[in-house]
Backbone as a chain_set.jsonl record, in Angstrom:
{"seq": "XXXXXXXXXXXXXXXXXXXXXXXXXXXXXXXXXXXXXXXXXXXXXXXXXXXXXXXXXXXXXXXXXXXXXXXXXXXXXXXXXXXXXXXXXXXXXXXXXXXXXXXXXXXXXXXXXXXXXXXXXXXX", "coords": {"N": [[16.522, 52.41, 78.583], [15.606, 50.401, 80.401], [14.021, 48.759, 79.079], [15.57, 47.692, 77.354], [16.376, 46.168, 79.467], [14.184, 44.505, 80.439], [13.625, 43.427, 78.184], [16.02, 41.634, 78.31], [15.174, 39.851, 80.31], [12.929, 38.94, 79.707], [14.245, 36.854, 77.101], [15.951, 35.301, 78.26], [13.745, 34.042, 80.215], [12.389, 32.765, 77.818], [14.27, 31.367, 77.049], [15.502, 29.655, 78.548], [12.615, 28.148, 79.687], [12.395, 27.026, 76.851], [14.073, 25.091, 77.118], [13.729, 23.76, 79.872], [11.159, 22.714, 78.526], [12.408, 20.688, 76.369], [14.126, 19.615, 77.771], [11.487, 18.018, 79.064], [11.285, 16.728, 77.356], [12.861, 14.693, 76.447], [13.463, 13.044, 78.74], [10.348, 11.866, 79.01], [8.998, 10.989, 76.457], [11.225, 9.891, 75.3], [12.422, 8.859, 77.062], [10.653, 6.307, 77.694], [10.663, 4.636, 75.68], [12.953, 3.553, 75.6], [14.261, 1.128, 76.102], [13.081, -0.332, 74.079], [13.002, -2.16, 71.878], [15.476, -4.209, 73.51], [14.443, -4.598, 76.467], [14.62, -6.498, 79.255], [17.517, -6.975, 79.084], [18.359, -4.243, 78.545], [20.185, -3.307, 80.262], [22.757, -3.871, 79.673], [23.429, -2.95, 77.929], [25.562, -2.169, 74.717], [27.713, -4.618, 75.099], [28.587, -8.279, 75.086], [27.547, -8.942, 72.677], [24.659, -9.178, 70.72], [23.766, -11.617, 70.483], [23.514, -13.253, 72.226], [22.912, -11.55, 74.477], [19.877, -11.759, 73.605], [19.67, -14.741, 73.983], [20.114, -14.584, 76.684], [17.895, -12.869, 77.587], [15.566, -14.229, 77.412], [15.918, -15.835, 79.273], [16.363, -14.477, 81.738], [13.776, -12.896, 81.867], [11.611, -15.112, 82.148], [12.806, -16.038, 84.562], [12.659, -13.861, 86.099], [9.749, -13.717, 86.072], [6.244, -14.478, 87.221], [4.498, -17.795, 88.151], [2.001, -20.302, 87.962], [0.85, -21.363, 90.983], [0.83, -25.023, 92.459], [-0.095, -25.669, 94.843], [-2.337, -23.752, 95.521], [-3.48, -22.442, 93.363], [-3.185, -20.117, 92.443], [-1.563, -17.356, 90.803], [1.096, -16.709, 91.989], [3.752, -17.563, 92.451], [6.943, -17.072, 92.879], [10.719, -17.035, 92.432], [13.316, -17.123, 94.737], [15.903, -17.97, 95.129], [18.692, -19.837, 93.962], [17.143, -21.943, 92.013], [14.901, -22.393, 93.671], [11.665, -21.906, 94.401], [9.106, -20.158, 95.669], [5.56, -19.607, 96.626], [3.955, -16.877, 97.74], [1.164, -16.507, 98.266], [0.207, -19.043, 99.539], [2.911, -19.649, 101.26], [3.958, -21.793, 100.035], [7.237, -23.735, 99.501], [9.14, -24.381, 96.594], [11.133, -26.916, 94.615], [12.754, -26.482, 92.1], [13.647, -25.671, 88.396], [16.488, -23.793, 87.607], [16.124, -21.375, 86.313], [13.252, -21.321, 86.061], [9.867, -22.482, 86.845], [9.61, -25.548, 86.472], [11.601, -27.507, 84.844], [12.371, -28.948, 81.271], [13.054, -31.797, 81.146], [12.075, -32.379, 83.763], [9.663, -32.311, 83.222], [8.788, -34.487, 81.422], [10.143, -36.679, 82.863], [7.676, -36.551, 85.204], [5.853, -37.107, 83.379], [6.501, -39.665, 82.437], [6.935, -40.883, 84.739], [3.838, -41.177, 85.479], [3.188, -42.646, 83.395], [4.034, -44.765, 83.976], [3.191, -45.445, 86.403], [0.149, -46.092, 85.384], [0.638, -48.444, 83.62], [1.278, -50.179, 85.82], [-0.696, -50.185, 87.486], [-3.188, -51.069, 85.854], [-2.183, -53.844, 85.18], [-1.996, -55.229, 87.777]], "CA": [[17.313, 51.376, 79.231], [14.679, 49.408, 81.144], [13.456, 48.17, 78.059], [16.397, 46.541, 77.06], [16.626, 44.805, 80.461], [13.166, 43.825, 80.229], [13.568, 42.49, 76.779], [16.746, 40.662, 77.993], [15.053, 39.061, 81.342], [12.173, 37.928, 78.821], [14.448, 36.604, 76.313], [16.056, 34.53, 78.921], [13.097, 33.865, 80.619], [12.014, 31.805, 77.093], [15.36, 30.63, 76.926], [14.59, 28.986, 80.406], [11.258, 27.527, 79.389], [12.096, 26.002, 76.41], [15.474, 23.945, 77.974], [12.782, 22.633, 80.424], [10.787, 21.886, 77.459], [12.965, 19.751, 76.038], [14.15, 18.331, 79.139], [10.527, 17.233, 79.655], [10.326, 15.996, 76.378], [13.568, 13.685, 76.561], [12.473, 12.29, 80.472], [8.935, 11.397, 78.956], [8.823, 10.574, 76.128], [12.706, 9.521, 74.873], [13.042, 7.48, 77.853], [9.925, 5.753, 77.698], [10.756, 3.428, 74.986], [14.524, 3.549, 75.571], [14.855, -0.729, 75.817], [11.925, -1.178, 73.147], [13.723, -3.812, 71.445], [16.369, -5.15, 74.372], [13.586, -5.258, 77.202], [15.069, -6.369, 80.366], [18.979, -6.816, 78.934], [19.088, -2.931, 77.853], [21.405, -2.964, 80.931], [24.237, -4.456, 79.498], [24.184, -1.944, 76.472], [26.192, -3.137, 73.686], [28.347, -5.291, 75.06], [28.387, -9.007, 74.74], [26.821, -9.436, 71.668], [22.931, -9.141, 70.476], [23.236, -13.188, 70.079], [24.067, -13.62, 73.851], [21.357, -11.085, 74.862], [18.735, -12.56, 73.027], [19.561, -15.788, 75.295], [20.131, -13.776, 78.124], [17.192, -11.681, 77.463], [14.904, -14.894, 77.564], [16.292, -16.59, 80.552], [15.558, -13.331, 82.469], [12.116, -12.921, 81.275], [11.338, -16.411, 82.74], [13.203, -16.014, 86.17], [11.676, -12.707, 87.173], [7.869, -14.289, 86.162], [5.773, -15.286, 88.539], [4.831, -18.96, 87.919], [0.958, -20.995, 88.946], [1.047, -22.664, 92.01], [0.401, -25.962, 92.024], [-1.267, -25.948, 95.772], [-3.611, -23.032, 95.507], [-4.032, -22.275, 91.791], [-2.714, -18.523, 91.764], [-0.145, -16.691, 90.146], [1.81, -16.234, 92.756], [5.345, -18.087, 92.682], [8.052, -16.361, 92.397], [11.654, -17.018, 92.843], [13.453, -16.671, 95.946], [17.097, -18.42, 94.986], [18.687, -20.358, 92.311], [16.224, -23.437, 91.906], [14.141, -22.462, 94.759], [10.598, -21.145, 94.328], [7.495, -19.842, 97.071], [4.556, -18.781, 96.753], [3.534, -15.602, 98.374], [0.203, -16.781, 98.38], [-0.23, -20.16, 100.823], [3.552, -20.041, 101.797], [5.021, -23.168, 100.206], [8.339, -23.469, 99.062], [9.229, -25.644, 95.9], [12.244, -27.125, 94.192], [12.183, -26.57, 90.596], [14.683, -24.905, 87.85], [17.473, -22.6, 87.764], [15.619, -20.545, 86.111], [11.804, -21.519, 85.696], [9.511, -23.587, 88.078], [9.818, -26.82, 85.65], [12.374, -27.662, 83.476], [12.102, -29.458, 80.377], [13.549, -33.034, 81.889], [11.216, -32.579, 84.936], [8.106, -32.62, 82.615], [9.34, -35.65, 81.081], [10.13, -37.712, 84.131], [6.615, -36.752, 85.562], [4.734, -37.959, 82.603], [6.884, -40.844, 82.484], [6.078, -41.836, 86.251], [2.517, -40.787, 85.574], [2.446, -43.844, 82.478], [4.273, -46.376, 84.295], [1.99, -45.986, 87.013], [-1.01, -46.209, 85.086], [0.512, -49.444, 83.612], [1.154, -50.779, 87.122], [-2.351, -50.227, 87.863], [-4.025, -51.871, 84.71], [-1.757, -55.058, 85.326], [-2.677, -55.493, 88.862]], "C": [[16.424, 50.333, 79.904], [13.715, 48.602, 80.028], [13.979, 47.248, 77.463], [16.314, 45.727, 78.054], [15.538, 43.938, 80.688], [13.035, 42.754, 79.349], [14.655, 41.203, 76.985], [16.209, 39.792, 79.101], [13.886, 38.336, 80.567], [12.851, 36.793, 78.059], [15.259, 35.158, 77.746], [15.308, 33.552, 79.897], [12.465, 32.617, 79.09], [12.851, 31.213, 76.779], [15.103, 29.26, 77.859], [13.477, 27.762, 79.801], [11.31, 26.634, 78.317], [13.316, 24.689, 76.695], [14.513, 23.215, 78.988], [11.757, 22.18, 79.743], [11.154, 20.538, 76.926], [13.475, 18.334, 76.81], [13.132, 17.332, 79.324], [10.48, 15.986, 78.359], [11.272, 14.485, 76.282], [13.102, 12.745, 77.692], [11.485, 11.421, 79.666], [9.017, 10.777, 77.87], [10.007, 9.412, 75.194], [12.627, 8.081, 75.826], [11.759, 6.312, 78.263], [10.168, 4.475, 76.627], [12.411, 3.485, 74.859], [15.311, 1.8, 75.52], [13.618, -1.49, 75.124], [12.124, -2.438, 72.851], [14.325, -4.447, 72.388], [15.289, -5.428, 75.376], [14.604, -5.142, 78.431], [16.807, -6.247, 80.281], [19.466, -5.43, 78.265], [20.187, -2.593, 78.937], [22.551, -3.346, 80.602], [24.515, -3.542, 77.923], [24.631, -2.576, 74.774], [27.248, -3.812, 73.696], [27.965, -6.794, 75.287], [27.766, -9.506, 73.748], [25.733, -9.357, 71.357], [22.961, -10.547, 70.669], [22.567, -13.617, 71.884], [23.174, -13.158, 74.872], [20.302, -11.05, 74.807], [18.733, -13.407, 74.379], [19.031, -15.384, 76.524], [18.695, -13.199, 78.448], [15.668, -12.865, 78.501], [14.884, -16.128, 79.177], [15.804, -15.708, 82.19], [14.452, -13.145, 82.602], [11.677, -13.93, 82.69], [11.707, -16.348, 84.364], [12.698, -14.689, 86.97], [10.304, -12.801, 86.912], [7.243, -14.658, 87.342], [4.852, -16.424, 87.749], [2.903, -19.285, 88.89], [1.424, -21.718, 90.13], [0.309, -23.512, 91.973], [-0.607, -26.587, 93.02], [-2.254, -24.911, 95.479], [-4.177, -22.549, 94.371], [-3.78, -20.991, 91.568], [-1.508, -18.526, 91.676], [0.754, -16.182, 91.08], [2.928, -16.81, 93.13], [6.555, -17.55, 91.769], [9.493, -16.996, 92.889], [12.591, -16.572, 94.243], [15.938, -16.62, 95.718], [17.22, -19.088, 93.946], [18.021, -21.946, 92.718], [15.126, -23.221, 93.489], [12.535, -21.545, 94.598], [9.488, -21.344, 95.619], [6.482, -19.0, 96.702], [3.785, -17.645, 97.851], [2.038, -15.26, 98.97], [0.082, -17.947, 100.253], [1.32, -20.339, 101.64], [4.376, -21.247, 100.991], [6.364, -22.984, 99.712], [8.661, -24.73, 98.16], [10.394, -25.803, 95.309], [11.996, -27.43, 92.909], [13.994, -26.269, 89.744], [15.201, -23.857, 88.454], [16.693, -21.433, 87.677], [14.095, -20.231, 85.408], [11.616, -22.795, 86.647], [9.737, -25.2, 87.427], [10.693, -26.171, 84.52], [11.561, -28.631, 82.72], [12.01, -30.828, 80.561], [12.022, -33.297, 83.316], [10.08, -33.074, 84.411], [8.217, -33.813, 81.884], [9.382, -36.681, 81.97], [8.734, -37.768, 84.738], [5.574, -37.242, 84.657], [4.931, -39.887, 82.139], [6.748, -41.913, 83.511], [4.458, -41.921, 85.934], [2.464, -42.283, 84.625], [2.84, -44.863, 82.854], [3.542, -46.667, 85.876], [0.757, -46.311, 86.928], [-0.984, -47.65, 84.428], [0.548, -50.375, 84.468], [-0.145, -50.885, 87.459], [-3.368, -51.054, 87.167], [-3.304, -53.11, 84.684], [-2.516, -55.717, 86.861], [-4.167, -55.678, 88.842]], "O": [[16.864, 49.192, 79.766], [12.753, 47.906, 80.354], [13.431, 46.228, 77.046], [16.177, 44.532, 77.791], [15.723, 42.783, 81.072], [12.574, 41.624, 79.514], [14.571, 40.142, 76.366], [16.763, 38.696, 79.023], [13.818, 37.12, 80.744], [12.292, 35.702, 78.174], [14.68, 34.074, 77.812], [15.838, 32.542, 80.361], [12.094, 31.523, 79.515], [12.53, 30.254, 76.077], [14.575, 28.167, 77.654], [13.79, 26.594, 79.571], [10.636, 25.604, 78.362], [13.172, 23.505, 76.39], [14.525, 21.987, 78.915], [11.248, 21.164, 80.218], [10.464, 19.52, 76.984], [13.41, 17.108, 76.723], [13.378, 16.163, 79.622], [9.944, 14.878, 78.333], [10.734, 13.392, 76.105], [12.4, 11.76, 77.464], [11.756, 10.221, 79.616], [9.162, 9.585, 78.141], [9.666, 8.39, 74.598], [12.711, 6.882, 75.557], [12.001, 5.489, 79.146], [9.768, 3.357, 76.951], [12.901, 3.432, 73.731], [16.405, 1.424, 75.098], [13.202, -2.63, 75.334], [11.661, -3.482, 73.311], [13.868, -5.589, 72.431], [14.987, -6.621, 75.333], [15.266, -4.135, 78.68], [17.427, -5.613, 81.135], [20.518, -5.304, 77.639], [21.035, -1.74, 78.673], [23.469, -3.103, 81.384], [25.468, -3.538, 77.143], [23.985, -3.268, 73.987], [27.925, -3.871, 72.67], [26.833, -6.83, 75.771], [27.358, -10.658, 73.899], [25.342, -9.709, 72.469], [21.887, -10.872, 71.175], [21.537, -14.084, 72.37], [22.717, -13.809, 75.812], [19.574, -10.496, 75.631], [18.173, -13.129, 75.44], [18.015, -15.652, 77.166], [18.393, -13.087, 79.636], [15.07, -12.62, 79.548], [14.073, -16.854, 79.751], [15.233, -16.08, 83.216], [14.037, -13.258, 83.756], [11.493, -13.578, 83.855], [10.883, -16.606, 85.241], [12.43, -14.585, 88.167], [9.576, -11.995, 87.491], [7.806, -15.116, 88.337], [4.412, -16.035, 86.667], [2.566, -18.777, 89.959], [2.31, -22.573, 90.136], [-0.841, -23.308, 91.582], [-1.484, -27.416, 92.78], [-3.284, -25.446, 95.071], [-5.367, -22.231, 94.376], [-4.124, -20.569, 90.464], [-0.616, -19.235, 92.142], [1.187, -15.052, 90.851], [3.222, -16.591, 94.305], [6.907, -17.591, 90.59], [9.351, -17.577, 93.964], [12.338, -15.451, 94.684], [16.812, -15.797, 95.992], [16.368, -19.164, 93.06], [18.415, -22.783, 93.53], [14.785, -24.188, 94.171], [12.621, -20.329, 94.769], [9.183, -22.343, 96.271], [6.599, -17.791, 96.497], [3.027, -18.042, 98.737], [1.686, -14.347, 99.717], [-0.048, -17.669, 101.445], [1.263, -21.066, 102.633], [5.478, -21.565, 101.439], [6.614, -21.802, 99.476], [8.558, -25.874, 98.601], [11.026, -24.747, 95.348], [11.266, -28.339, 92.514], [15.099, -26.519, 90.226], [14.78, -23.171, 89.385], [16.529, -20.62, 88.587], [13.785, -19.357, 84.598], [12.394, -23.652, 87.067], [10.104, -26.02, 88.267], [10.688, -25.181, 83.788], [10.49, -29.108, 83.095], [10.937, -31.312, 80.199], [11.298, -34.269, 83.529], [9.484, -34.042, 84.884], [7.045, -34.175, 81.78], [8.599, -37.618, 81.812], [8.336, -38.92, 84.905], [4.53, -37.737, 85.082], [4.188, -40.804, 81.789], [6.563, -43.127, 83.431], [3.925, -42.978, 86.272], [1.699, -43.131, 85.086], [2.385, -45.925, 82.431], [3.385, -47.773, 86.392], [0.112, -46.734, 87.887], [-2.038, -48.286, 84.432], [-0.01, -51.439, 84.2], [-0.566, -52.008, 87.738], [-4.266, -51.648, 87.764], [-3.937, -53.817, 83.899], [-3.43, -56.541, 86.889], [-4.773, -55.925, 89.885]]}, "num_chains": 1, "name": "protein.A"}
């Protein structure tokens, strides 16, 4: 009789061991690449669409970056609010995009001041 109960506290005993096996193996290595492809929009699962989360995916990306600053030269501007960025570095606080420190329009208008002041200058 003590042989059987031996045999059955073993047999449960590797029962045991390999259920936290597996466990470990889902945890580690399962959930390690669990939003390979989605990235930061694996929270929304499969709803709204792949098209929509693409977008989404990329708009995200961009707004949780951190961004050069333009006074001290490090990587250190991050988002604070919508269109509001600071650097963490010297302190400043800048007014940019929704969702990136320059929009597309912004870089446009500043190269456009930048050439009509350089023709102001060469007339004068």
């Amino acid at each position: 009789k003590t042989t059987i109960v031996h045999q059955h506290r073993f047999t449960t005993f590797i029962f045991i061991v390999g259920f936290v096996e597996v466990l470990l193996f889902y945890l580690f290595k399962m959930g390690k690449n669990r939003t390979r492809k989605v990235g930061i929009t694996g929270k929304y699962g499969t709803r709204y669409g792949a098209t929509l989360r693409k977008l989404l995916r990329k708009v995200e990306v961009s707004q949780h970056a951190t961004y050069r600053c333009t006074f001290c030269g490090k990587d250190s501007v991050k988002r604070t609010n919508t269109g509001i960025w600071s650097c963490k570095s010297c302190k400043k606080v800048v007014a940019g995009g929704a969702y990136s420190l320059s929009t597309a329009s912004a870089v446009t208008v500043r190269s456009t001041i930048a050439r009509l002041r350089k023709i102001q200058s060469e007339s004068a």
